[in-house]
PDB file of N, CA, C and O in Angstrom:
ATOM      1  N   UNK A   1      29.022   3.651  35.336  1.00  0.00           N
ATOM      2  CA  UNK A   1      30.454   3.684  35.096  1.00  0.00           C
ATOM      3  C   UNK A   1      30.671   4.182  33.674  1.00  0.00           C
ATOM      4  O   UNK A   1      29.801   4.056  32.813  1.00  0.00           O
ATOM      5  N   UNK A   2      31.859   4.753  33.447  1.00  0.00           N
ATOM      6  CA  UNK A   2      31.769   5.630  32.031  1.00  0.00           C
ATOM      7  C   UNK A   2      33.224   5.766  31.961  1.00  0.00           C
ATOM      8  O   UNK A   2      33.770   6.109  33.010  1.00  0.00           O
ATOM      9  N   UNK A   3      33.930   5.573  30.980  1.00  0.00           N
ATOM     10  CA  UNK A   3      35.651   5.459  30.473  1.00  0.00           C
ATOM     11  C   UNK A   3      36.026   7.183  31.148  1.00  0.00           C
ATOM     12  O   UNK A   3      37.075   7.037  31.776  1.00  0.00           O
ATOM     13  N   UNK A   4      35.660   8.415  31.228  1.00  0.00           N
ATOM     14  CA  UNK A   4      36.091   9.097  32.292  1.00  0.00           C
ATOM     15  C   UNK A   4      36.264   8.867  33.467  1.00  0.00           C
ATOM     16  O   UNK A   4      37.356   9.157  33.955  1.00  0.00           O
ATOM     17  N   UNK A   5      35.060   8.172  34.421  1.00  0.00           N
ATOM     18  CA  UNK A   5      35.609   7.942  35.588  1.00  0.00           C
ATOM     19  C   UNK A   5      36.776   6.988  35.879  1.00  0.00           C
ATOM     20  O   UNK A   5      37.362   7.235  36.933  1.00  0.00           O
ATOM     21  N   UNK A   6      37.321   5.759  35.032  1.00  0.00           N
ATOM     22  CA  UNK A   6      37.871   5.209  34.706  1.00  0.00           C
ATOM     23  C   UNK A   6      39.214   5.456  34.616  1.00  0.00           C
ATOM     24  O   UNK A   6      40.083   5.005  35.362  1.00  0.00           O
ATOM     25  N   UNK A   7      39.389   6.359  33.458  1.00  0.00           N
ATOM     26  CA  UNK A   7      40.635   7.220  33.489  1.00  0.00           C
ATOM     27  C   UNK A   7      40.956   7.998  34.697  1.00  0.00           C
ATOM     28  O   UNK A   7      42.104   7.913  35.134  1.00  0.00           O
ATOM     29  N   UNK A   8      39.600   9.179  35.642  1.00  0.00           N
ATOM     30  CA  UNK A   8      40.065   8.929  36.813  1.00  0.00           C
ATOM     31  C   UNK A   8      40.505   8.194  37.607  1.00  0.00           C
ATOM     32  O   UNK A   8      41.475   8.651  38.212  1.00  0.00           O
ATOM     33  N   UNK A   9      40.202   7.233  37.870  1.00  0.00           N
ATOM     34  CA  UNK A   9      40.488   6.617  38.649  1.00  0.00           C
ATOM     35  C   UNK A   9      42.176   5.685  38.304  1.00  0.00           C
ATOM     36  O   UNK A   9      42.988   5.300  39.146  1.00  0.00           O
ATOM     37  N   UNK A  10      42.230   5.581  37.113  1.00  0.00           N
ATOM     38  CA  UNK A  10      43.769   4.852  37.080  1.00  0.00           C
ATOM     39  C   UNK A  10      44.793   6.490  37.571  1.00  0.00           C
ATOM     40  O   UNK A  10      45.784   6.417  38.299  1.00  0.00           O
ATOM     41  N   UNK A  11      44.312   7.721  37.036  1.00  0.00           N
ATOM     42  CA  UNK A  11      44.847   8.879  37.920  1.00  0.00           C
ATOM     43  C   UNK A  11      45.301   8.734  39.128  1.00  0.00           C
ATOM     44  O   UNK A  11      46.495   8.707  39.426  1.00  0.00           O
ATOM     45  N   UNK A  12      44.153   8.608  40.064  1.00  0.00           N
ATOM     46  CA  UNK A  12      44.181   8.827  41.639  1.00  0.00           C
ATOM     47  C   UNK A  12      45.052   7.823  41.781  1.00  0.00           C
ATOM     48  O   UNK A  12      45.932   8.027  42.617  1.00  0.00           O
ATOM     49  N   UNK A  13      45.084   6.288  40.935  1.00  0.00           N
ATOM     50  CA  UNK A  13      45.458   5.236  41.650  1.00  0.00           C
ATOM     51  C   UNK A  13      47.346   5.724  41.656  1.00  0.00           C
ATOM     52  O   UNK A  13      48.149   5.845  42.582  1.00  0.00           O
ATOM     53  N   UNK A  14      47.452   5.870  40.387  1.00  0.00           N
ATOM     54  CA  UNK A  14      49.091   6.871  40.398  1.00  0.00           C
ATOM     55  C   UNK A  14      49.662   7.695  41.211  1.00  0.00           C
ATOM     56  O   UNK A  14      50.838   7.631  41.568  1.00  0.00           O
ATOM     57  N   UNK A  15      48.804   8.562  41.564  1.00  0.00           N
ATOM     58  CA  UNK A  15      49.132   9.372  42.455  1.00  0.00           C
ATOM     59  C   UNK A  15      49.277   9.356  43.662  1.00  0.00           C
ATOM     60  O   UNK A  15      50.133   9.819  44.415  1.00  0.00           O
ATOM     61  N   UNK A  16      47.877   8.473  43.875  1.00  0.00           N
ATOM     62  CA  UNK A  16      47.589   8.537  45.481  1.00  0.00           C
ATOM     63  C   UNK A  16      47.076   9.638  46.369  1.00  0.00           C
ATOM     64  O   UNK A  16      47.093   9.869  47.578  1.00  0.00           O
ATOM     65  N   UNK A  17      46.607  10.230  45.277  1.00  0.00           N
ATOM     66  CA  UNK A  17      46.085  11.682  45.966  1.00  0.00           C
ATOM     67  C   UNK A  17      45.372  12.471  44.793  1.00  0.00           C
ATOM     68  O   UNK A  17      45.813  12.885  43.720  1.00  0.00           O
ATOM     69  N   UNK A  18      43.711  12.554  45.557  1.00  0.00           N
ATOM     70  CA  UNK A  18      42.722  13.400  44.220  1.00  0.00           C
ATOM     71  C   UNK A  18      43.363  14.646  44.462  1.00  0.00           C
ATOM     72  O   UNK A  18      42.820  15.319  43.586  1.00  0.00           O
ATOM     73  N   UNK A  19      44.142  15.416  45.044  1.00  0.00           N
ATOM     74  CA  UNK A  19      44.427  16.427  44.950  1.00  0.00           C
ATOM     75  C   UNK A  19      45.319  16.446  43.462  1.00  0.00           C
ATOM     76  O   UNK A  19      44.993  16.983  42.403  1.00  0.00           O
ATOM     77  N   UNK A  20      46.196  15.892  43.692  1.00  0.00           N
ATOM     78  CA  UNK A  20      47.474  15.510  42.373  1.00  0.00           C
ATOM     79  C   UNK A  20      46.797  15.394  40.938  1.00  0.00           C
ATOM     80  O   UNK A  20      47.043  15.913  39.849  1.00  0.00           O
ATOM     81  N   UNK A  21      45.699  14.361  41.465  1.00  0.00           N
ATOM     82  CA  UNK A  21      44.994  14.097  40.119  1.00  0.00           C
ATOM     83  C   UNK A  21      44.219  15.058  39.513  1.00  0.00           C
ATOM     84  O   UNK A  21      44.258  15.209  38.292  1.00  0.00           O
ATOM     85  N   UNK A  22      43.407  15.832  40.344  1.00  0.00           N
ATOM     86  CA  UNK A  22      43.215  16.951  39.677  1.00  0.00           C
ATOM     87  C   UNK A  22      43.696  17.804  38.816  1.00  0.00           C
ATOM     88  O   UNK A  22      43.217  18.090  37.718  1.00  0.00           O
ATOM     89  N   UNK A  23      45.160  18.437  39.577  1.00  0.00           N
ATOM     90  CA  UNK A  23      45.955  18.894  39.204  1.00  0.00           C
ATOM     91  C   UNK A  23      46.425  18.532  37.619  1.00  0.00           C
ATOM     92  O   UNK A  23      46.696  19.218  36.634  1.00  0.00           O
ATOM     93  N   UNK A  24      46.377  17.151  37.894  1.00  0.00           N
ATOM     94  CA  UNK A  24      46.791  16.663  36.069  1.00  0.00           C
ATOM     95  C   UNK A  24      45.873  16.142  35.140  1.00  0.00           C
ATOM     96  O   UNK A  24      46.161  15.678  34.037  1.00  0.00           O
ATOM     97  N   UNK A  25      44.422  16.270  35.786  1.00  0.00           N
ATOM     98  CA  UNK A  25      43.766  16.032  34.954  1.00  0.00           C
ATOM     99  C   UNK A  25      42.633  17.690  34.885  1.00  0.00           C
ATOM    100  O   UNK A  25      41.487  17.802  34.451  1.00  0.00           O
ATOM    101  N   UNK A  26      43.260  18.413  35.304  1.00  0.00           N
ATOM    102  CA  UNK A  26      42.594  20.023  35.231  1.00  0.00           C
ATOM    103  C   UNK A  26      40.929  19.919  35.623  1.00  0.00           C
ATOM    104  O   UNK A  26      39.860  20.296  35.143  1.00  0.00           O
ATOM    105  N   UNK A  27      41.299  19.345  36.519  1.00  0.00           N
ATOM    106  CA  UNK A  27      39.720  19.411  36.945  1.00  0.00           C
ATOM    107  C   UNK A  27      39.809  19.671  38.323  1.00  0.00           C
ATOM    108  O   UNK A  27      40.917  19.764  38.852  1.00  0.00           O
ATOM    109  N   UNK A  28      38.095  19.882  39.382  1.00  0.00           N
ATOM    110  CA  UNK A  28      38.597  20.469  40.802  1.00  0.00           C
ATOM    111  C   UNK A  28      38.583  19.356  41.458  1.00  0.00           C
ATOM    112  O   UNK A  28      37.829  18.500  40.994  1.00  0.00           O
ATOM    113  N   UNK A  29      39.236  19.054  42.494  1.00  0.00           N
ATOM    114  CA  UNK A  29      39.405  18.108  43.463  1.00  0.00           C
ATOM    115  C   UNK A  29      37.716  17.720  43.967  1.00  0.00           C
ATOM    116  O   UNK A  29      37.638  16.541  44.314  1.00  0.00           O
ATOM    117  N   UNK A  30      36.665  18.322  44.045  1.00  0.00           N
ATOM    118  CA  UNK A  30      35.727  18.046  44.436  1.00  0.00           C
ATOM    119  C   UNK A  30      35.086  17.351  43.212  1.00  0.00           C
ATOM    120  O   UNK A  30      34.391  16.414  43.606  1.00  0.00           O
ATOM    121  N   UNK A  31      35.075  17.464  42.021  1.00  0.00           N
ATOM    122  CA  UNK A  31      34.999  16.522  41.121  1.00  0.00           C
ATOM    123  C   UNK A  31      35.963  15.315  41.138  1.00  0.00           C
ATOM    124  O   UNK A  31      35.357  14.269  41.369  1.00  0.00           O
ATOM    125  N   UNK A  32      37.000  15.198  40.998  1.00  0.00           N
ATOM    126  CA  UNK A  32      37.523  14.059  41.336  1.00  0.00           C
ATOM    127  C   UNK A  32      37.104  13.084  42.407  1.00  0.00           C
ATOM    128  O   UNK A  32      37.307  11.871  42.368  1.00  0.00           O
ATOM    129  N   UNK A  33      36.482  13.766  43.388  1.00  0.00           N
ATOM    130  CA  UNK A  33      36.307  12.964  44.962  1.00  0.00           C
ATOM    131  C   UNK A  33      34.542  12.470  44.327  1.00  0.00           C
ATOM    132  O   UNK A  33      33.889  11.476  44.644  1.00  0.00           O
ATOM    133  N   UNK A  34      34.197  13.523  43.422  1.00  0.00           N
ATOM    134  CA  UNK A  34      32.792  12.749  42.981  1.00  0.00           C
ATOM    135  C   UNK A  34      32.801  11.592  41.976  1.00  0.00           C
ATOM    136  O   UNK A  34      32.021  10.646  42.085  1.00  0.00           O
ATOM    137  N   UNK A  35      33.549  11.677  41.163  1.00  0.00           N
ATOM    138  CA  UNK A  35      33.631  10.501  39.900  1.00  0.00           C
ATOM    139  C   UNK A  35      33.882   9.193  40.609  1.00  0.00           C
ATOM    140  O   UNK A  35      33.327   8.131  40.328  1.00  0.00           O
ATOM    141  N   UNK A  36      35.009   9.434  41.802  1.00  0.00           N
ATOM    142  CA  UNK A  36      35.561   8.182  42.382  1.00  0.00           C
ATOM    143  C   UNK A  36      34.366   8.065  43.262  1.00  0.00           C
ATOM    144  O   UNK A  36      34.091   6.865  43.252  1.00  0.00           O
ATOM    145  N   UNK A  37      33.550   8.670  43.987  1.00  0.00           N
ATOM    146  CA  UNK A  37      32.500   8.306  45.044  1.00  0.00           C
ATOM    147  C   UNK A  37      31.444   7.204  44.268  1.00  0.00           C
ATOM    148  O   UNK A  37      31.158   6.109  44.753  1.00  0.00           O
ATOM    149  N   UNK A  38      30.728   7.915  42.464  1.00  0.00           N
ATOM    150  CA  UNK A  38      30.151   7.602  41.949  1.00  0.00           C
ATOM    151  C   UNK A  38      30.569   5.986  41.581  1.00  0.00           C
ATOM    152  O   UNK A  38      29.924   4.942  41.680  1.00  0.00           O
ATOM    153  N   UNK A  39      31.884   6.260  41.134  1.00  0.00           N
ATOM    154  CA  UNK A  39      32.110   4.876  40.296  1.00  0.00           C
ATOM    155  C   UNK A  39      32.049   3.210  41.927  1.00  0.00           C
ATOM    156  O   UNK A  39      31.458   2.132  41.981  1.00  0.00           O
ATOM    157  N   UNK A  40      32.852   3.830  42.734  1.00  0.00           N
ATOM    158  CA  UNK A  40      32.650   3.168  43.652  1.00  0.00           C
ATOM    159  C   UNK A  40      31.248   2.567  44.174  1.00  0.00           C
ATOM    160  O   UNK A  40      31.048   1.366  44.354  1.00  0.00           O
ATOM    161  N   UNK A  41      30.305   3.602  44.391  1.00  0.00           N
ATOM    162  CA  UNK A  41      28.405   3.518  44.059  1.00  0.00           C
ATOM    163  C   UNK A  41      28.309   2.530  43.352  1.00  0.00           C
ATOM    164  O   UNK A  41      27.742   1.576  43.886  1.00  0.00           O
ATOM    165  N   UNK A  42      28.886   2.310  41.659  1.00  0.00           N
ATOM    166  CA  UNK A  42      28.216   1.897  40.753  1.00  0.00           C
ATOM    167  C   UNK A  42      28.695   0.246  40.491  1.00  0.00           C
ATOM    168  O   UNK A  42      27.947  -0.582  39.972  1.00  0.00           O
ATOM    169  N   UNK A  43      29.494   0.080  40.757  1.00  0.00           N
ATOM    170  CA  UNK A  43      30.386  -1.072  41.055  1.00  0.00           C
ATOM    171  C   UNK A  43      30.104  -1.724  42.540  1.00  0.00           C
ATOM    172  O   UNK A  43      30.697  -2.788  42.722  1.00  0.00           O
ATOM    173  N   UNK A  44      29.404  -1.319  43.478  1.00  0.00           N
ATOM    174  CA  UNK A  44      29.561  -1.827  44.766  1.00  0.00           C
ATOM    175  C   UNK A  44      30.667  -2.071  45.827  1.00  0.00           C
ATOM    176  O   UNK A  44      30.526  -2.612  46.923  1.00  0.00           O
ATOM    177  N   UNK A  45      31.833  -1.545  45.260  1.00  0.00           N
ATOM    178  CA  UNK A  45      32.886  -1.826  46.476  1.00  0.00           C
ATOM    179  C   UNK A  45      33.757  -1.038  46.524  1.00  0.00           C
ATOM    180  O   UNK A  45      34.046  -0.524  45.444  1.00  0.00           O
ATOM    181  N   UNK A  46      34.494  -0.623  47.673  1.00  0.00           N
ATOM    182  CA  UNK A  46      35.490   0.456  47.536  1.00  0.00           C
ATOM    183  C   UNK A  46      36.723   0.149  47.183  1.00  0.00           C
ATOM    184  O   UNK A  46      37.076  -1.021  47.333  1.00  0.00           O
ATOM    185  N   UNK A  47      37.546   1.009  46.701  1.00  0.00           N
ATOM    186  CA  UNK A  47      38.579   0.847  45.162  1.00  0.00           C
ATOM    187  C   UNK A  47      39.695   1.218  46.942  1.00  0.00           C
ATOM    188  O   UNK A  47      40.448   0.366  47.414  1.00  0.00           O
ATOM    189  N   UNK A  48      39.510   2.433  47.488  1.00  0.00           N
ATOM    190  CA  UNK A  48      40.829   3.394  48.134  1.00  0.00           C
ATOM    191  C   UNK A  48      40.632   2.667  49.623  1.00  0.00           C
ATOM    192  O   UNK A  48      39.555   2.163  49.943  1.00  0.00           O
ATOM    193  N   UNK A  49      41.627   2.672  50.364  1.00  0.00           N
ATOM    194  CA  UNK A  49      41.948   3.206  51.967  1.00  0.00           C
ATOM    195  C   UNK A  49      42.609   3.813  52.016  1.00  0.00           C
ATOM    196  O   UNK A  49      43.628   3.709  51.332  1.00  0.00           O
ATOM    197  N   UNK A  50      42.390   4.814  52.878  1.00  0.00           N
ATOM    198  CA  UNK A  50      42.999   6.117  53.597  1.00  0.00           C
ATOM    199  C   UNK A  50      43.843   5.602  54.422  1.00  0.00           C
ATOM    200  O   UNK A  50      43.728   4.823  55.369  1.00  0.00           O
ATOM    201  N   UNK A  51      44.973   6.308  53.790  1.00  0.00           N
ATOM    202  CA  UNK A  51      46.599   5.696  54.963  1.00  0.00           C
ATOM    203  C   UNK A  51      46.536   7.281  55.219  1.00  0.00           C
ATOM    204  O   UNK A  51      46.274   8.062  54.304  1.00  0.00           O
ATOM    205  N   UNK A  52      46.834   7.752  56.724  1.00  0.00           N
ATOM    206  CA  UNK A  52      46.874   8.931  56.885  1.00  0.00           C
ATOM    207  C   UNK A  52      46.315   9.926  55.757  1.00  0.00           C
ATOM    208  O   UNK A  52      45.111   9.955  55.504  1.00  0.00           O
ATOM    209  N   UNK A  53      47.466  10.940  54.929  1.00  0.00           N
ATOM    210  CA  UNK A  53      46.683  11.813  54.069  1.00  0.00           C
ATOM    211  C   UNK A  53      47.111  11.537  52.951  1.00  0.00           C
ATOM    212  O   UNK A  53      47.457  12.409  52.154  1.00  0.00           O
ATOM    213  N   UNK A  54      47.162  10.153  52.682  1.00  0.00           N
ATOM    214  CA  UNK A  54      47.102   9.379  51.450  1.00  0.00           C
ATOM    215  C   UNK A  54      46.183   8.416  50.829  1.00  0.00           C
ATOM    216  O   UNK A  54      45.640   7.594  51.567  1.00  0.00           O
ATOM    217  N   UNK A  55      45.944   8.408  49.603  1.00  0.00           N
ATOM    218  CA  UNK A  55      45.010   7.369  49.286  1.00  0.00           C
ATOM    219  C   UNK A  55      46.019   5.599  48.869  1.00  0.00           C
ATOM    220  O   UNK A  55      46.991   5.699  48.120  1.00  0.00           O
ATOM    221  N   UNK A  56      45.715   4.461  49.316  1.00  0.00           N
ATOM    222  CA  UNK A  56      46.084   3.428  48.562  1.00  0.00           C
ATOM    223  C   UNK A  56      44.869   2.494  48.013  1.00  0.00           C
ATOM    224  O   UNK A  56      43.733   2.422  48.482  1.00  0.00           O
ATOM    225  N   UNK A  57      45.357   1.864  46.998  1.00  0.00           N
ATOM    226  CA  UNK A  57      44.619   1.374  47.111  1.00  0.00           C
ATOM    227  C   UNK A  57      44.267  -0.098  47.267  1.00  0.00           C
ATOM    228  O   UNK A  57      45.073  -0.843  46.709  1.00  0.00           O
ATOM    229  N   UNK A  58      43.226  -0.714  47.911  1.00  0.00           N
ATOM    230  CA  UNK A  58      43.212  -2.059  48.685  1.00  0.00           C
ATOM    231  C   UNK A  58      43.266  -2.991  47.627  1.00  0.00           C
ATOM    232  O   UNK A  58      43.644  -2.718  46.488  1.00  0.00           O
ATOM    233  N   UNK A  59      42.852  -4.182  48.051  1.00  0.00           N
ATOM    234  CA  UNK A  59      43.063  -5.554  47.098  1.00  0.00           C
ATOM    235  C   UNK A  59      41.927  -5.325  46.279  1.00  0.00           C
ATOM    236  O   UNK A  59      42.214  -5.104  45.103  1.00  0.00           O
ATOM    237  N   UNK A  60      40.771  -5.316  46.551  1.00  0.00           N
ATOM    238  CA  UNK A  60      39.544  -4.718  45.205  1.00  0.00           C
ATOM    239  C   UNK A  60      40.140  -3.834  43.879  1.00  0.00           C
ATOM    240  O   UNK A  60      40.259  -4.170  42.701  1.00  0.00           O
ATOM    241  N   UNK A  61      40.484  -2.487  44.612  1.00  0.00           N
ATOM    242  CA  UNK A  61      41.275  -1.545  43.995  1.00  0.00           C
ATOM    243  C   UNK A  61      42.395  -1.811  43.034  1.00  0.00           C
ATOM    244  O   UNK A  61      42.679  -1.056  42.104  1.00  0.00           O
ATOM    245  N   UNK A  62      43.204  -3.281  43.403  1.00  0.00           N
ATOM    246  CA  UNK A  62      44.171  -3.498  42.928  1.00  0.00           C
ATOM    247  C   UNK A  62      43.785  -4.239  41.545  1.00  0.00           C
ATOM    248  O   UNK A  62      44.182  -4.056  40.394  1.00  0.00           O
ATOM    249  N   UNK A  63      42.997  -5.011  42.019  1.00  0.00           N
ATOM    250  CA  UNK A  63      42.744  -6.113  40.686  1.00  0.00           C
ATOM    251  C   UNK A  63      41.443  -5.185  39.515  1.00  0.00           C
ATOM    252  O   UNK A  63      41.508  -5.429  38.310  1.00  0.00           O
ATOM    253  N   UNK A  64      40.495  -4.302  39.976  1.00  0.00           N
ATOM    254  CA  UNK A  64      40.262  -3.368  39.117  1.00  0.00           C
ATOM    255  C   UNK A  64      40.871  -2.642  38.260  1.00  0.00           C
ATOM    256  O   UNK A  64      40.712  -2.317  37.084  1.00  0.00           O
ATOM    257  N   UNK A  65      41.741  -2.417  39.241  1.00  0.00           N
ATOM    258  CA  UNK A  65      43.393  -1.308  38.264  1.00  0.00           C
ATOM    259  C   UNK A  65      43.976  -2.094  37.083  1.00  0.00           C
ATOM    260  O   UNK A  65      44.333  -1.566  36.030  1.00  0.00           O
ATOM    261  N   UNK A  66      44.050  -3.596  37.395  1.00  0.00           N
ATOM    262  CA  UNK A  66      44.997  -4.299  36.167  1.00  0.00           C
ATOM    263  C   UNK A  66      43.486  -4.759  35.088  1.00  0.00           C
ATOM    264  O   UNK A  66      43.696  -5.277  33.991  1.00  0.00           O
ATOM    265  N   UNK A  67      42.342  -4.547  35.469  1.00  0.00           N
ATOM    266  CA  UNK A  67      41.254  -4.464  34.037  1.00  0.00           C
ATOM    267  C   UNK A  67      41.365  -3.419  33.537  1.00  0.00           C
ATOM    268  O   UNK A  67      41.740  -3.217  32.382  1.00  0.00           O
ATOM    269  N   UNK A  68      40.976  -2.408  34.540  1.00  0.00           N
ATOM    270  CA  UNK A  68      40.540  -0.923  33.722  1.00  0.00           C
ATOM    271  C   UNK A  68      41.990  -0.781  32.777  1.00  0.00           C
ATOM    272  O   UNK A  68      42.131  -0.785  31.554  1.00  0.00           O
ATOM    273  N   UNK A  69      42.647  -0.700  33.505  1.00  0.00           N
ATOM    274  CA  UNK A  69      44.726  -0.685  32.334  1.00  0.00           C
ATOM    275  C   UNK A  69      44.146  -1.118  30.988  1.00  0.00           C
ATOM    276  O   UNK A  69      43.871  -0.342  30.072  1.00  0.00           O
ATOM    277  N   UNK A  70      43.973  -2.609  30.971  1.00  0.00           N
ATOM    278  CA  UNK A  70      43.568  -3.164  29.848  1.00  0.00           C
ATOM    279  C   UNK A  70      42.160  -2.663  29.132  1.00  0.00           C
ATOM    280  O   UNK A  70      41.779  -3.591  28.417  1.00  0.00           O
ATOM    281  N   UNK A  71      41.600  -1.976  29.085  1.00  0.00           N
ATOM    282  CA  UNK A  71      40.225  -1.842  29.076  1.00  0.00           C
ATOM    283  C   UNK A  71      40.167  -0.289  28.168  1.00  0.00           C
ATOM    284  O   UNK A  71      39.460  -0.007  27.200  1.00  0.00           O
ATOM    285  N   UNK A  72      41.411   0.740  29.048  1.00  0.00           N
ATOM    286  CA  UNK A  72      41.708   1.382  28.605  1.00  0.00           C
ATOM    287  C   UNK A  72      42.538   1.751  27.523  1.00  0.00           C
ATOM    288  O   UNK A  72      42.386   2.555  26.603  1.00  0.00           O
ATOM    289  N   UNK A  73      43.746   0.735  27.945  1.00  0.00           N
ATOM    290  CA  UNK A  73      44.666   0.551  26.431  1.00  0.00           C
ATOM    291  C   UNK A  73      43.721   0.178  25.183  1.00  0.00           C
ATOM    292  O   UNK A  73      43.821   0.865  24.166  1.00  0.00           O
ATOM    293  N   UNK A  74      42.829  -0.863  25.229  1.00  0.00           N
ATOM    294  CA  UNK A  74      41.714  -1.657  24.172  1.00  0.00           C
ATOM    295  C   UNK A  74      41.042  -0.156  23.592  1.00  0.00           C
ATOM    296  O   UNK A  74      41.358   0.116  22.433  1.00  0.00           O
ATOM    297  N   UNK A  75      40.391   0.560  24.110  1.00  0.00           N
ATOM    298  CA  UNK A  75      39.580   1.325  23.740  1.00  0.00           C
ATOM    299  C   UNK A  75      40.159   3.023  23.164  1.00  0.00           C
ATOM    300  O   UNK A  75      39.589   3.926  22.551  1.00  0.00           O
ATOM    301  N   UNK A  76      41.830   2.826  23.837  1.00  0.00           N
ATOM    302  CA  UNK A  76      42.331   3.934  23.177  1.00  0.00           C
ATOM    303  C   UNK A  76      42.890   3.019  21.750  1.00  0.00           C
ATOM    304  O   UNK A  76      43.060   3.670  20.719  1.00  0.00           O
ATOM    305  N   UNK A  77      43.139   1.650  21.732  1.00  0.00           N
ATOM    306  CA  UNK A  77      43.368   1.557  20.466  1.00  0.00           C
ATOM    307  C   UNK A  77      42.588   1.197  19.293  1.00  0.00           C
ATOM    308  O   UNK A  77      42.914   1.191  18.106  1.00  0.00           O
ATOM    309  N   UNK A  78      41.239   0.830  19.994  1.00  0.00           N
ATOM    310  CA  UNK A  78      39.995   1.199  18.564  1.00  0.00           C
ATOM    311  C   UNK A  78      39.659   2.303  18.550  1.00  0.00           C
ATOM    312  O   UNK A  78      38.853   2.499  17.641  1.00  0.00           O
ATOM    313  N   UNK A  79      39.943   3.411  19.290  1.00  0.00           N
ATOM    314  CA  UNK A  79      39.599   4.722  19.282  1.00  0.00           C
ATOM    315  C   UNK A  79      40.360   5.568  18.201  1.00  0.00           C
ATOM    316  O   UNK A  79      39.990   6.701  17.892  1.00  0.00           O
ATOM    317  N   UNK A  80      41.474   4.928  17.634  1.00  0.00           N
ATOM    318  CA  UNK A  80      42.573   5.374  16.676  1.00  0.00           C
ATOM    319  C   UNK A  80      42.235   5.035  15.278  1.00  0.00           C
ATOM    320  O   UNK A  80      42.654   5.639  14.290  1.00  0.00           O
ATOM    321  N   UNK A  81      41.266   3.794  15.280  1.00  0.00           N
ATOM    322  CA  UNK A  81      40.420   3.530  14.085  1.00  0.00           C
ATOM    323  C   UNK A  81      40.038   5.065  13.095  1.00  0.00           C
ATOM    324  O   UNK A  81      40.174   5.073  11.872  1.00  0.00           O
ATOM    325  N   UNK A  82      39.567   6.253  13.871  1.00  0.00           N
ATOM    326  CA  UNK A  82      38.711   6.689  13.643  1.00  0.00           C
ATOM    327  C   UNK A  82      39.492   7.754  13.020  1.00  0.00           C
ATOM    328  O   UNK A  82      38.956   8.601  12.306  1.00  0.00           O
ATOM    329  N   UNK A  83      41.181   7.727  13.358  1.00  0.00           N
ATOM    330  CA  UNK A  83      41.836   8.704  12.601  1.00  0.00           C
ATOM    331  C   UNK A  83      42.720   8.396  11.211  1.00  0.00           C
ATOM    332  O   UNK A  83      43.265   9.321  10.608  1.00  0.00           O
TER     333      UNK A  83
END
């Protein structure tokens, strides 16, 4: 797990779609579908369910989302240390 896939993933969770997220995070959709495959791998459980041609995401997914938030805010604000 690595603060990129991370930031992906609070992406997709916004959107609801690696297509979208791509889009705003300028990267290709087949990377996106890999970071989230990986991080899911690395963690043991799946974050998304597929509602038709949407992503949501389940109760795992949900309570991950309100760490990584925090996890991310924390680390963009010691990251500001440095300027």
């Amino acid at each position: 797990m690595n603060i990129r896939q991370l930031e992906i993933f609070t992406t997709v969770a916004a959107t609801g779609s690696m297509t979208k997220a791509a889009q705003q995070l300028f990267l290709s959709q087949p990377a996106i579908s890999k970071a989230i495959r990986e991080l899911e791998q690395s963690i043991g459980v799946r974050l998304f369910d597929r509602i038709d041609n949407r992503l949501a995401l389940n109760s795992a997914g949900r309570q991950f989302r309100i760490r990584v938030t925090q996890l991310l805010t924390e680390f963009n604000e010691l990251a500001q240390y440095g300027d």
